[in-house]
N, C-alpha and C positions, 0 to 999 in steps of 0.2 A: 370625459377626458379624451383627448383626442389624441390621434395613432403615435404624433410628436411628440408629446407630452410624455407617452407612456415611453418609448423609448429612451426619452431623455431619464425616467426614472430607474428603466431596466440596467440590476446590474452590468459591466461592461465585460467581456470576457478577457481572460488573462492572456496576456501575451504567451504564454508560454501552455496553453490548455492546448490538450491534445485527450482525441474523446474517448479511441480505444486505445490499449494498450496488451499486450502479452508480455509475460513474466516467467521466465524457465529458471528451476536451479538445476544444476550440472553438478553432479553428486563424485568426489574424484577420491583416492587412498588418501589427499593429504588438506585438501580443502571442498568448500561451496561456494558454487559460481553460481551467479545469478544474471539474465542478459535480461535486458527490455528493449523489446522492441515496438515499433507503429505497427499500425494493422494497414493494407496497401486498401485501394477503394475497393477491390472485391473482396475485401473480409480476412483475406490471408497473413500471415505474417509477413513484415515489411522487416526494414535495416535495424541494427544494430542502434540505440543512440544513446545507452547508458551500460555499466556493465561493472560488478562488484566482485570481489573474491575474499572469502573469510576462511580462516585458516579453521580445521574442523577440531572440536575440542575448546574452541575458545572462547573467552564468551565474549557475547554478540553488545555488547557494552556500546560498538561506535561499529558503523558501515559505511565505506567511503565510495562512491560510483563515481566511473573514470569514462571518459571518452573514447579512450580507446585501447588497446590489450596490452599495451608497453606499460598502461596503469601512470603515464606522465601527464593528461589532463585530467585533473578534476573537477566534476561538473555538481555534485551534490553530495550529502553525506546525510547521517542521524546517527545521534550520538544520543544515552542516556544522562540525566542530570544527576541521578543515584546511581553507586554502583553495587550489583547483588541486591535489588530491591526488585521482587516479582511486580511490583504495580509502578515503578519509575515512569517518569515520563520521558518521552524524545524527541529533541527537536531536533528540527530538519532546518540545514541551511544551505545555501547555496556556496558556489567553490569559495565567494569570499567573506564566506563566514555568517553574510547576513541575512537574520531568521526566514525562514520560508511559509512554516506552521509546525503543530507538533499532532502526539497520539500517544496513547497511555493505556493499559491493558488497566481495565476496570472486574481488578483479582478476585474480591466477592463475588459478582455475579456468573463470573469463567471457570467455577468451581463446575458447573451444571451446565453453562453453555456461554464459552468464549464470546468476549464482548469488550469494546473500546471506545477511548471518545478521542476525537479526531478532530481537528479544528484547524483552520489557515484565514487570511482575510476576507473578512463578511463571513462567515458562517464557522457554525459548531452544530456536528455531527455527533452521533451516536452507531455505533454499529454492532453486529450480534450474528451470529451464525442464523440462516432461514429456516435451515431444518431442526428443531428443537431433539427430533427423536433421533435424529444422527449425530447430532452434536451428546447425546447423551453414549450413546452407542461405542464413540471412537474412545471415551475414554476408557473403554473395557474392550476394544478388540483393535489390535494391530493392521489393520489394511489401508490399502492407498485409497480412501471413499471421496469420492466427488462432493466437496462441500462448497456452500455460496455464504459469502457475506452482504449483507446493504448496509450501509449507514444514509441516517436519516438525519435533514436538518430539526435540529431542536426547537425550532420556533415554530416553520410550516408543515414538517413530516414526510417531505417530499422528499427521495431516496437522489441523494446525492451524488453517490458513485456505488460500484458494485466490485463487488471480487468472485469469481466463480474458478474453485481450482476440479481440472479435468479427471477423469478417471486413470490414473496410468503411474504406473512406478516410479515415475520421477515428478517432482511438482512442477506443472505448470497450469498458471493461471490469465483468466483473460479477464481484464480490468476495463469496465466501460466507468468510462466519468461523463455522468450527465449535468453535474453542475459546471457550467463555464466559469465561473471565477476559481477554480482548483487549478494551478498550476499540475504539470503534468511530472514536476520530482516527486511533488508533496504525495502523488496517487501512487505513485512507484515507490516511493519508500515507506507509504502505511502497507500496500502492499506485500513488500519483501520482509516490512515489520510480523504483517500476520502470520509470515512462514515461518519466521525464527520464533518469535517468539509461544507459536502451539504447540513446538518440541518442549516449551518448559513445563 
């Protein structure tokens, strides 16, 4: 097969892929704010280009991310398809509504260590906390513990994107997506899905 060939077969990367990402929630008396931003070429954090706010107490049924803090552009959303169902699924759409991908907390197995299947176009994921013995841990002791997720494609097993949330009393995590066909809402909202929904 030769070098053309194999390109013309390589999936194409999404318009909209972006590889690293950070993910801060902003914890306030009356809600949770969640900001995404790029990572700049030295690793740092970069701009602002998505940004959510959920009223605390509520539940997390539908999360809508805005462009910018007046909350007058919206750029993405997920919303559940059940409501008050621990294992719901949620699709992610774009501001005009049309499908993005989804993700669904896989309840039996998250009894012992939280786990999800994640899917958008061309591929379906699996994903699961890396540390088994921390993932066991957290649900018997209260602390802010550095946890990582991978999910993996279900065909070739190759880790598709990662979630690594840091050590420190406020969640923040940094989101590498190594598959190029993930849109970069789809990674930020399985993302800010992981956080809301480990409080359950």
């Amino acid at each position: 097969m030769t070098d053309a060939t194999f390109s013309q077969n390589a999936p194409q990367p999404h318009p909209q892929y972006i590889p690293r990402l950070f993910v801060k929630q902003r914890i306030t008396a009356m809600v949770n704010r969640y900001e995404i931003r790029t990572a700049n070429p030295d690793g740092s954090e970069g701009q602002i280009i998505a940004m959510a706010q959920q009223k605390r107490l509520a539940f997390k049924e539908q999360v809508t991310f805005f462009a910018d803090e007046a909350r007058t552009q919206p750029v993405f959303s997920f919303k559940a398809r059940q409501r008050m169902d621990v294992a719901a699924t949620y699709d992610v759409v774009d501001a005009d509504g049309t499908p993005i991908g989804s993700f669904q907390k896989d309840f039996k197995a998250s009894l012992l260590r939280s786990s999800f299947h994640f899917s958008g176009p061309g591929f379906e994921a699996y994903g699961q906390e890396r540390n088994h013995a921390i993932a066991i841990i957290r649900r018997f002791v209260d602390l802010p513990f550095s946890f990582h997720f991978d999910f993996t494609d279900k065909q070739t097993g190759q880790v598709v994107m990662s979630s690594e949330r840091q050590f420190s009393l406020r969640d923040r995590y940094t989101v590498d997506v190594h598959d190029q066909r993930i849109d970069y809402r789809l990674a930020a909202a399985m993302a800010v899905g992981l956080d809301a929904l480990l409080q359950r």
